[in-house]
C-alpha positions as CSV (number, residue, x, y, z in Angstrom):
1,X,9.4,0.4,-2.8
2,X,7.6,2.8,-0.1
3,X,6.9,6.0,-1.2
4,X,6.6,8.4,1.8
5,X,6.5,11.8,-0.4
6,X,3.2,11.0,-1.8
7,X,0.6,11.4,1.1
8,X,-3.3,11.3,0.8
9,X,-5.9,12.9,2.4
10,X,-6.6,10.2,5.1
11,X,-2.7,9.1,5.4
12,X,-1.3,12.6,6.7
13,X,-1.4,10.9,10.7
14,X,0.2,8.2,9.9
15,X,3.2,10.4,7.9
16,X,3.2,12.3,11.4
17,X,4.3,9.5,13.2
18,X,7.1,8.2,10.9
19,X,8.4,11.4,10.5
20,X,8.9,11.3,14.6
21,X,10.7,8.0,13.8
22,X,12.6,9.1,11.5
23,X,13.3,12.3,13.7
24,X,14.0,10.6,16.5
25,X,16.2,7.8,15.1
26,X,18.9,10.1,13.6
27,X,18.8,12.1,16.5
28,X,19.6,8.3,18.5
29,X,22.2,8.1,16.3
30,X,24.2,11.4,16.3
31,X,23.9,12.2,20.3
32,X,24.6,8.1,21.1
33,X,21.3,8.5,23.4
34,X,19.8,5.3,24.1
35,X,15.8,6.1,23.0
36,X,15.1,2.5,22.1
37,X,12.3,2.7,24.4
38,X,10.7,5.7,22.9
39,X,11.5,4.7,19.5
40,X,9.5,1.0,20.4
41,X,6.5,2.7,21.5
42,X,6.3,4.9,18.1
43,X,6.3,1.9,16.1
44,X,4.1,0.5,17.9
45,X,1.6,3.4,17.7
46,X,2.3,3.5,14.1
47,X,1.5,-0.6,13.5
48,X,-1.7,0.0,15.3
49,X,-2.6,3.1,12.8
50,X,-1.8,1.5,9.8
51,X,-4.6,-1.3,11.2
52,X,-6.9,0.8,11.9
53,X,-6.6,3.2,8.5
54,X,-6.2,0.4,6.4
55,X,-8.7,-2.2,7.5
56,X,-11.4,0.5,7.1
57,X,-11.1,2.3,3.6
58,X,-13.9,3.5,2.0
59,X,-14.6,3.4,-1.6
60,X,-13.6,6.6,-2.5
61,X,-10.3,5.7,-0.5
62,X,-9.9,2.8,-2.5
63,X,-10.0,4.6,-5.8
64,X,-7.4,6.9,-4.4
65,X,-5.1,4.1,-3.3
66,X,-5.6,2.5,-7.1
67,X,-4.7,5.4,-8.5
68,X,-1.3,6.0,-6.7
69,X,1.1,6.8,-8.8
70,X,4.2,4.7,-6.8
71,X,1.5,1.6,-7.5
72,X,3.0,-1.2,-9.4
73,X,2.0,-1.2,-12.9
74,X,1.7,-4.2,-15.3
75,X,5.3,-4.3,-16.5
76,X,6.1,-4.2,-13.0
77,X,4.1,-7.7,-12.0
78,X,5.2,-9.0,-15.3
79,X,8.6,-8.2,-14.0
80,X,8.7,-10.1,-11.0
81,X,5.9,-13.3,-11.7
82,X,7.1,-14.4,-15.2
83,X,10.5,-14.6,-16.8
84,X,11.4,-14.7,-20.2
85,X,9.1,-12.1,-21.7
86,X,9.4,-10.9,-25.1
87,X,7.2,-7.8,-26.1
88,X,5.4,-8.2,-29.2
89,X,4.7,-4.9,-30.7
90,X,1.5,-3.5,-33.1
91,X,-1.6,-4.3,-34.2
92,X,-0.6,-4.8,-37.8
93,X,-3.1,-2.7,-39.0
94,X,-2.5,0.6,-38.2
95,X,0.4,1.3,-35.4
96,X,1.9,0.6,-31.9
97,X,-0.2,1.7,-28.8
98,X,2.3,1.7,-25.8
99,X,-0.8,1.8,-23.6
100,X,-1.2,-2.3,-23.8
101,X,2.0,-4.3,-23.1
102,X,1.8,-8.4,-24.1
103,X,3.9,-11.1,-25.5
104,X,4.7,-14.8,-24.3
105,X,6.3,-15.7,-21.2
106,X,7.0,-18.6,-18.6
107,X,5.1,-19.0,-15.4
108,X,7.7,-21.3,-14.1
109,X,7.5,-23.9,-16.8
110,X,3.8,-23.3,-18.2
111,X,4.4,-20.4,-21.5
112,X,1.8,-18.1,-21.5
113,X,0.9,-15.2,-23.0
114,X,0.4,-12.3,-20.5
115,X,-1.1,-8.8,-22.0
116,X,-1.7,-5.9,-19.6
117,X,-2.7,-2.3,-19.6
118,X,0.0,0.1,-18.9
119,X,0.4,3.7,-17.2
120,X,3.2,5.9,-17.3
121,X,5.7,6.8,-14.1
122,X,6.4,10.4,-15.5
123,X,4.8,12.6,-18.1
124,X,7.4,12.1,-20.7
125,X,6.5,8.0,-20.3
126,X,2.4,8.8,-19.4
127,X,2.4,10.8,-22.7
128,X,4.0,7.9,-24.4
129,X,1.5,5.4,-22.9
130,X,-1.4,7.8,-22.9
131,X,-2.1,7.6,-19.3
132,X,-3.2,4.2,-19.7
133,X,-6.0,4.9,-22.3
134,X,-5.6,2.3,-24.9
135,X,-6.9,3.2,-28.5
136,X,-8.3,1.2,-30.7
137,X,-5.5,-0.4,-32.3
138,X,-4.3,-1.7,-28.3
139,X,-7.3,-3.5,-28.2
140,X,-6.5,-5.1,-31.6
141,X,-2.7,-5.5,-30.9
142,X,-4.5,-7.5,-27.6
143,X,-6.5,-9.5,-29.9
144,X,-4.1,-10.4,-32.1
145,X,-1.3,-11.7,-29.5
146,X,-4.8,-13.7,-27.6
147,X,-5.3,-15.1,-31.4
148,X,-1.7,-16.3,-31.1
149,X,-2.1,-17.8,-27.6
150,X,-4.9,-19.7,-29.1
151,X,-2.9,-21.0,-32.2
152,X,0.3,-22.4,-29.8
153,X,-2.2,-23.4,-26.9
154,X,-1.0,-20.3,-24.4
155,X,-3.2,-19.9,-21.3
156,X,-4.0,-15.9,-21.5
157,X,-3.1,-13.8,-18.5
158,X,-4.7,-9.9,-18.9
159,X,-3.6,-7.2,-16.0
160,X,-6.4,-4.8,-16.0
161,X,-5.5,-1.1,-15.0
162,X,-6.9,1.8,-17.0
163,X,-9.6,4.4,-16.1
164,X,-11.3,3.6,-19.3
165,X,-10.2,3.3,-23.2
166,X,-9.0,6.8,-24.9
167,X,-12.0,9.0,-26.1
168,X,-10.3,11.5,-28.4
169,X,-11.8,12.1,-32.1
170,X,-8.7,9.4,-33.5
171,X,-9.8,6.8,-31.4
172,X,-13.5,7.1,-32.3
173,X,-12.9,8.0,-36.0
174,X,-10.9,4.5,-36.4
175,X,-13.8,2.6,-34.5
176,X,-12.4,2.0,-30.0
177,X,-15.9,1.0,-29.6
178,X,-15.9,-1.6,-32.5
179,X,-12.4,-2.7,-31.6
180,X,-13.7,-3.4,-27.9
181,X,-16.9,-5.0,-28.8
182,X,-14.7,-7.7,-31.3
183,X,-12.6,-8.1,-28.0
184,X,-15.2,-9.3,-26.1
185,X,-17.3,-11.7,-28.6
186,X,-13.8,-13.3,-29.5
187,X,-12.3,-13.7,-25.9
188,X,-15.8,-15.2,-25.2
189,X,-15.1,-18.5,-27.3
190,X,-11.0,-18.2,-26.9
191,X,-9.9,-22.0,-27.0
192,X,-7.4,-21.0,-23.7
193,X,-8.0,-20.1,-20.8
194,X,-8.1,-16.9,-19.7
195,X,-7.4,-15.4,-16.2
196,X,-8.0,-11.6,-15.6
197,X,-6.6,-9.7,-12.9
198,X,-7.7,-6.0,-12.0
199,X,-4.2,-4.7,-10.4
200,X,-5.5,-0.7,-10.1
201,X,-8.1,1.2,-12.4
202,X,-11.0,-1.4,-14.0
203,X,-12.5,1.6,-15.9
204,X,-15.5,0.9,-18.4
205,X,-15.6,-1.0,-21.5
206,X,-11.7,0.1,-21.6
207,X,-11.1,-2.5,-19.0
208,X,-14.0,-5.2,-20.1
209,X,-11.9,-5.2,-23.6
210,X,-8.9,-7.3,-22.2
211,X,-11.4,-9.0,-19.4
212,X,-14.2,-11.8,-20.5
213,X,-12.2,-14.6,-18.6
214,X,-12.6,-17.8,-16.8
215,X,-11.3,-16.5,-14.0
216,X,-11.5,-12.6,-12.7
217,X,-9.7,-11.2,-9.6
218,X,-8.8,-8.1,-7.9
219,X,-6.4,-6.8,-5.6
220,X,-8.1,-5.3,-2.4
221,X,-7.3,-1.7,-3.2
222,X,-8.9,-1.6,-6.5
223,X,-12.1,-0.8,-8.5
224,X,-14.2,-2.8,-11.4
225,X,-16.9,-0.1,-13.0
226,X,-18.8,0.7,-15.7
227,X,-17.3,4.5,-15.0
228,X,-15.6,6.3,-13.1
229,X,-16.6,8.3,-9.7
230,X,-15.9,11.5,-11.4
231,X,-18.0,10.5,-14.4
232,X,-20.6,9.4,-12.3
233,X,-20.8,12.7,-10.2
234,X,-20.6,14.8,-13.0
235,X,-24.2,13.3,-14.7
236,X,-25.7,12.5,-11.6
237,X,-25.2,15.4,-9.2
238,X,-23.7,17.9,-12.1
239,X,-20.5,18.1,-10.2
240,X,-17.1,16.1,-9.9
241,X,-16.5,17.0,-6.6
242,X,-19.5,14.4,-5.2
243,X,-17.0,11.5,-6.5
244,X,-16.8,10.1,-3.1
245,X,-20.6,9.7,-2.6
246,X,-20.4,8.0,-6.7
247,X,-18.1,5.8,-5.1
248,X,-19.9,4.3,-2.6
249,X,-23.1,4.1,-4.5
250,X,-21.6,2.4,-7.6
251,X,-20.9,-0.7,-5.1
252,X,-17.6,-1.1,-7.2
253,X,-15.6,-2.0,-4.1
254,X,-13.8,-5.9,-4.5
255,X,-16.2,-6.4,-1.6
256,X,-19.3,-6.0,-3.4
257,X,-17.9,-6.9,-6.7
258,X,-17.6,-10.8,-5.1
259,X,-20.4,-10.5,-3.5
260,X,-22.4,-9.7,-6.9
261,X,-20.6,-12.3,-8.2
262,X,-18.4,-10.2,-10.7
263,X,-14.9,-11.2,-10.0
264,X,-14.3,-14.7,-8.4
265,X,-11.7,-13.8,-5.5
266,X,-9.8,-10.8,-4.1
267,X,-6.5,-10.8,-3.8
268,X,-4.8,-9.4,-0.3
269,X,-2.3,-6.5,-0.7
270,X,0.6,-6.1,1.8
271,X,-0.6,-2.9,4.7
272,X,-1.3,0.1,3.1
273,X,-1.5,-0.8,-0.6
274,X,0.9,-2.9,-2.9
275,X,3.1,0.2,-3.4
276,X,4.3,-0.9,-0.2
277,X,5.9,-4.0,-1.2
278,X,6.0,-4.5,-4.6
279,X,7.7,-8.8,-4.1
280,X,4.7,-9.6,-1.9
281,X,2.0,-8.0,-4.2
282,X,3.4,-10.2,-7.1
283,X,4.1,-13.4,-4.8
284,X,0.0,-13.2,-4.3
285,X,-0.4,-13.0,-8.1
286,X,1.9,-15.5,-8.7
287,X,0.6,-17.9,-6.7
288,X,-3.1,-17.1,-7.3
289,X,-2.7,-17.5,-11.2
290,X,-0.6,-20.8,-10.4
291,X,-3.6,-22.1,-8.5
292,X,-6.0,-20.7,-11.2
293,X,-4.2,-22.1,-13.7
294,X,-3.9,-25.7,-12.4
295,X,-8.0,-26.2,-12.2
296,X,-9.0,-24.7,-15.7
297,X,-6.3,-26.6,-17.5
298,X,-8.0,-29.4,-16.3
299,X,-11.7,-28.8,-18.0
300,X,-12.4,-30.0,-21.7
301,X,-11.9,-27.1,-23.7
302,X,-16.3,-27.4,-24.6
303,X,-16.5,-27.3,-20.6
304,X,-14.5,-24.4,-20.3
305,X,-16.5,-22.0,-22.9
306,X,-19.5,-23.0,-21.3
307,X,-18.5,-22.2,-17.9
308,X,-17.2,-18.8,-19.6
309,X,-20.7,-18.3,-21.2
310,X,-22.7,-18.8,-18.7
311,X,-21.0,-17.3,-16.3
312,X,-21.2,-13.6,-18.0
313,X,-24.9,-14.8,-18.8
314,X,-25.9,-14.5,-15.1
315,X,-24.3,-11.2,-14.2
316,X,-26.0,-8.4,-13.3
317,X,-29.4,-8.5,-11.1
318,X,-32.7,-7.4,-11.9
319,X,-36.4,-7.6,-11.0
320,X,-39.5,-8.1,-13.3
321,X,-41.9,-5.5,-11.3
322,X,-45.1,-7.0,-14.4
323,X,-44.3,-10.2,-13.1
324,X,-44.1,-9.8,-9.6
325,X,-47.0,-8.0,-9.3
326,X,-49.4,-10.6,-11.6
């Protein structure tokens, strides 16, 4: 699942040094040389990069790896950690939106019904998905397919991955932000639970639509914010080119985001992003919704909303300057 034509920025030394392997293995191969030794001490070099690129991204590195566009995408996990999907299509109110995949499925033997935000490969398929912009009636085909969960007593898996909900005049002039706002006050008191997991782009209310859960986690090489870097730069320093100083002070890294307490775990990807290997990315998912699962299926279903409320009542930190200062 490697893809080696796509290089960013801070990746161009390590593409150096597989293109030497690659180099110097067909050239093994054709002259019968024995370069074993030479070819050994490339790969070696080229394990020790990958350490030392990948185990220090920045933020702004981060949103570039979430972004890449060999990343697996929803259908891809859904793919590969449930079988038996069936997609369930519209909102029955208005149309389709391609941008937000769902129906049941079975985590082994548990059904389920998984719903995730979906981006296109190509242009023909990103125009067809609208680059992984829901519109309003997504968010309502969502709601409807979480109302069925609730009816048959489906546990709800969401895949988050969208650099925010589609802004265009349709989308406002048929109500995205009213569509988003029902998501969250109904997913709040959802009689199932609900596990979220951020699996590239968490973009603004766009991803926070699809995400009031019990449980919330992200893979390593991902970002959870209420906007992007680019928006960010553009109304704080007038320009889209500061996006990696946005980046780092939006503090929308997975490290932060547990450490403020907004998603409860972050999932390891495999070296150099899960477009590396896309059966080890979903084993991780797999087994971290299995594990999920198993302890909220557990709690009284009263229990469970109130861990749910009170969990999104205590995000966020703040300081009360009056009464400090009294």
């Amino acid at each position: 699942m490697e893809d080696v034509t796509y290089t960013l920025e801070f990746e161009k030394p390590l593409r150096e040094l597989e293109k030497q392997l690659i180099t110097l293995q067909s050239v093994s191969e054709e002259s019968k040389v024995d370069v074993s030794s030479e070819i050994s001490a490339i790969e070696k070099k080229i394990e020790a990069l990958k350490t030392e690129i990948y185990s220090n991204l920045t933020a702004w590195q981060r949103v570039q790896l979430s972004r890449h566009p060999k990343r697996p995408y929803s259908l891809d996990y859904i793919e590969r950690v449930f079988t038996g999907f069936e997609a369930l299509h519209g909102d029955r109110r208005f149309r389709e939106d391609a941008a937000i995949v769902g129906g049941p499925a079975l985590l082994e033997d548990q059904p389920v019904m998984v719903i995730g935000q979906q981006k296109g490969r190509n242009t023909k398929d990103n125009l067809k998905r609208n680059f992984g912009c829901p519109n309003p009636e997504g968010y309502r085909k969502a709601m409807r397919l979480m109302e069925l969960a609730e009816k048959f007593e489906l546990p709800v898996v969401t895949f988050i991955d969208t650099p925010g909900a589609y802004p265009g005049i349709g989308a406002e002039e048929r109500h995205v932000a009213e569509a988003i706002a029902v998501n969250i006050r109904e997913m709040s008191c959802l009689k199932v639970p609900i596990i979220t997991i951020v699996i590239g782009e968490g973009g603004s209310g766009g991803a926070l639509g699809m995400a009031v859960a019990d449980k919330v986690m992200i893979l390593e090489n991902c970002y959870y914010s209420v906007i992007s870097p680019e928006g960010c730069a553009a109304i704080l320093w007038k320009d889209r080119a500061a996006a990696p100083k946005a980046a780092e002070a939006l503090k929308f890294s997975p490290k932060h985001l547990l450490e403020f307490e907004v998603v409860d775990s972050v999932l390891p990807e495999p070296l150099g992003g899960a477009h590396r290997d896309y059966e080890k990315a979903a084993s991780t998912i797999k087994s971290a919704i299995k594990e999920s699962l198993k302890s909220l299926k557990r709690k009284p279903i009263e229990k469970l909303l109130d861990e749910r409320y009170a969990r999104y009542r205590k995000l966020g930190m703040f300081e009360d300057r009056e009464a400090a200062n009294a």
